[in-house]
N, C-alpha and C positions, 0 to 999 in steps of 0.2 A: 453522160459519161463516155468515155472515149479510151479505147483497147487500145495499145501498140505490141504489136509482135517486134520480139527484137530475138533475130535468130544469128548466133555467131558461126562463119562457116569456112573451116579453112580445106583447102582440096575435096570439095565435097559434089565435087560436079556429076557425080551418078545419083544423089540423094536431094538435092536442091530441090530439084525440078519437081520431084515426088510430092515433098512439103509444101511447098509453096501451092500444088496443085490442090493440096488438103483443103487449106486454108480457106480459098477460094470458094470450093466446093462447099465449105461451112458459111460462106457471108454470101452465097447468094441464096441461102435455105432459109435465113432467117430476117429479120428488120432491122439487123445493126448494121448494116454492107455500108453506111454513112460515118461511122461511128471507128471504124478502123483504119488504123496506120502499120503498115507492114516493112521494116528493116530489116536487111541481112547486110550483117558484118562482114565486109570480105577479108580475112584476117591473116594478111600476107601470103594468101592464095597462089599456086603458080601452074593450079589448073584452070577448066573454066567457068566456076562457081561464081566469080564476079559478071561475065558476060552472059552467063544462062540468068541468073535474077536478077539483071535489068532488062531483058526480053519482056518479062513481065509488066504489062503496065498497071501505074499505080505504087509499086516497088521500089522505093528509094534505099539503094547499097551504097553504104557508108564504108571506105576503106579504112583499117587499122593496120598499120605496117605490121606492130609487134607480137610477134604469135605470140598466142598463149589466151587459153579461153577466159579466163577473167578479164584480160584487155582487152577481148570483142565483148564479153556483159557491159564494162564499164563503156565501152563505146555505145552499145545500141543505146544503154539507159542516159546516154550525155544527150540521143538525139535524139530522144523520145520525147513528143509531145502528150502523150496520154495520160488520163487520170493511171489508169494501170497497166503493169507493163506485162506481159506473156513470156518468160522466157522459156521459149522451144528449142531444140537442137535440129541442125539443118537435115538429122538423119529420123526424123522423126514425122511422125502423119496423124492430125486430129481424127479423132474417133464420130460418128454424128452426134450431134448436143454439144458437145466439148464448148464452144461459144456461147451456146445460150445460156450454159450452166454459169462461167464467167461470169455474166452479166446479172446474172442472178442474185446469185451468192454475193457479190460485189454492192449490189443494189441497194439488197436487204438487211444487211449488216455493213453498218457507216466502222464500227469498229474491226472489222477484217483487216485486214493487213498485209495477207498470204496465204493462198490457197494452192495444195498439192497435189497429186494424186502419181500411182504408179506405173511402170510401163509394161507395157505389154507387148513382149518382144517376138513380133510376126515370123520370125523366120529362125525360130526355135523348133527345138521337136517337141513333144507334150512332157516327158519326162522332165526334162531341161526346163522347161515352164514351172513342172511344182515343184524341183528344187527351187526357182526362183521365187516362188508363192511362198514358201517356207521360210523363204529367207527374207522375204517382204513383213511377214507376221512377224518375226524373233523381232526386228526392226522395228515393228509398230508399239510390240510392250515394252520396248527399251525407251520409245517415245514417252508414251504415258507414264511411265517412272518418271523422265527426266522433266519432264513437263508441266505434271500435274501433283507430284511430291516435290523433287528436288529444285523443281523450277530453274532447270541450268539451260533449257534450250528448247527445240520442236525439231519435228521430223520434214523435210522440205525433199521431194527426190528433183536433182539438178535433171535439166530437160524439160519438166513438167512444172512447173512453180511458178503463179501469177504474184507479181506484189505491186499495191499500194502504192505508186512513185511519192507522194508526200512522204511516207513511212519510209521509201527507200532512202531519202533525201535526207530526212534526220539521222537513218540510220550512216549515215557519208556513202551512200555508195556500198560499191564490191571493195574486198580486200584484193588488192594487186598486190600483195607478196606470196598469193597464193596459187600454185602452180595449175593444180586440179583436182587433187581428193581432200574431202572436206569444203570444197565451195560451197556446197548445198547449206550444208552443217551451220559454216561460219555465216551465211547470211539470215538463218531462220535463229542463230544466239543472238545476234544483236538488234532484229526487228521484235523477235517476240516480247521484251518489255513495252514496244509502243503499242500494241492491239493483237486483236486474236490470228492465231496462227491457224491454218484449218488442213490436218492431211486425210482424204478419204480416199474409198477404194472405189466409189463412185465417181471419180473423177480421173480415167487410166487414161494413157497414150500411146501410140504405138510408135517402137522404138523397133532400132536394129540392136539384136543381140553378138554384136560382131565384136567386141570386146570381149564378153563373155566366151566365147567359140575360141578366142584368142590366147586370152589367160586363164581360162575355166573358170567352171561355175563358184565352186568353192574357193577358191582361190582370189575371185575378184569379190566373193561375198564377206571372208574373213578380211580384205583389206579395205571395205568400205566402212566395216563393223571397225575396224581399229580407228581407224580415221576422223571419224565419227567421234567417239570417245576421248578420241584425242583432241579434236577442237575444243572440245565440253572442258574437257580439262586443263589444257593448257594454250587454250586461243592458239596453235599452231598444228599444222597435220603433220602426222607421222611419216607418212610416204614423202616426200619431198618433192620426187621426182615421177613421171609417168610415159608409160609405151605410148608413140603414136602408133598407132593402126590404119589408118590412113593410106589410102593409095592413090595417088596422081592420075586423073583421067588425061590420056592424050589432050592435047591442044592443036 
C-alpha cells in the first residue's frame, strides 16, 4: 500500500517548511519511509512556497496556476500515485502515530474509504480550544444523525481527511465549482455510498487557528454548521465566497 500526501499551498512560505518537516519526522519513526509520495501544490503562489518545497528532497511540487483550493485537491489527486491520498493543509503539522495510524486503519478494513479526525489548533489559548471542542461535538451528533439515520452524508474535517484514491476515482474527483466552504462536506456525500466513512477524535492534527483569530470562533463555527447542512441539502454551499487570510512572505 502506498500513501501520497497531497498538500495544496498558496503563499504559505512561513508554514510549508513546518509541514513538510512533520511529515518527515513521521516516516523516518516508522517502516513506510518506502511507501510515501509527498506533493505540494504550488497554487499560483507569489511567495516562496514553491521554491522552499523543492529544497526538499524527495518532494515533487506540482504547479496549478488557478487559485482556489479545490484546484490544488484536484491537482495533487491528478498526480497522485498512491493507493490513498492524505489531504493535509500546508499550514498544518502531524502529531506522532498520525502515519502509522493511516496505514493501519487503511490495512485493516479493505472497505474504508475515508478516514478523518480533528485539529488541534496550536496557537490558540485554552479557552479558545473548548469553544472549539464544543463545537467539534455539536458537529459530531449532527454527523451521526445524518449518517447513521438519515444516511444523507459523513463528517470529513477538510485539512485532515485520507481517502481511498479507487473511491476517490469513482467518486470523479473534487467538485471545482466549489470555492471552500463545504469542500469537506461535499466530498465525504458522495464517497460515503462507496464504503465506510471513519471520523474519530483519535486521529487529530495540528493546525493554525489563524482563521479562527480572524473571523472568530463563533462566527467561523456557525458558518461551517450552515455550509455543512447546506451541502447535505442542496449539493451546493451557502457561502459562496471566502476571506483570504493569507499573507505574502517576502521573496
Amino acid at each position: 500500500m502506498k500513501l501520497t500526501f497531497a498538500i495544496p499551498a498558496y503563499n504559505e512560505g512561513e508554514n510549508i517548511g513546518r509541514c513538510l518537516d512533520s511529515i518527515f519526522r513521521e516516516m523516518e519513526k516508522g517502516p513506510h519511509g518506502n511507501d510515501i509520495e509527498i506533493i505540494v501544490v504550488d497554487n499560483a503562489s507569489t511567495d516562496t512556497t514553491g521554491k522552499i518545497a523543492e529544497s526538499y528532497k524527495g518532494v515533487c511540487v506540482v504547479k496549478e496556476p488557478r487559485k482556489g483550493l479545490l484546484f490544488a485537491r484536484q491537482a495533487g489527486y491528478e498526480a497522485a500515485t498512491g493507493d490513498i491520498i492524505a489531504n493535509v493543509d500546508a499550514d498544518t503539522m502531524l502529531p506522532p502515530g498520525w502515519i502509522e495510524t493511516v496505514f493501519k486503519e487503511f490495512s485493516q478494513d479493505s472497505n474504508l474509504v475515508a478516514l478523518s479526525g480533528p485539529h488541534i489548533y496550536y496557537d490558540l489559548g485554552t479557552f479558545e480550544r473548548f469553544l472549539v471542542a464544543f463545537f467539534y461535538r455539536a458537529g459530531f451528533v449532527l454527523h451521526l444523525v445524518n449518517h447513521y439515520i438519515l444516511h444523507a452524508g459523513s463528517m470529513l474535517q477538510g485539512g485532515n481527511f485520507v481517502l481511498r484514491k479507487r473511491a476517490l476515482d469513482r467518486a470523479g474527483g473534487f467538485n471545482l465549482s466549489i470555492d471552500f466552504y463545504g469542500e469537506d462536506t461535499d466530498i465525504a456525500r458522495r464517497i460515503s455510498p462507496l464504503g465506510k466513512v471513519k471520523f474519530t477524535f483519535r486521529f487529530p492534527i495540528y493546525a493554525s487557528g489563524r482563521r479562527l483569530r480572524a473571523e472568530g470562533i463563533f462566527a467561523t463555527g456557525m458558518r461551517y454548521g450552515i455550509n455543512h447542512l447546506w451541502i447535505l441539502l442542496f449539493k451546493k454551499p451557502f457561502t459562496e465566497k471566502y476571506r483570504d487570510i493569507r499573507t505574502p512572505t517576502k521573496t
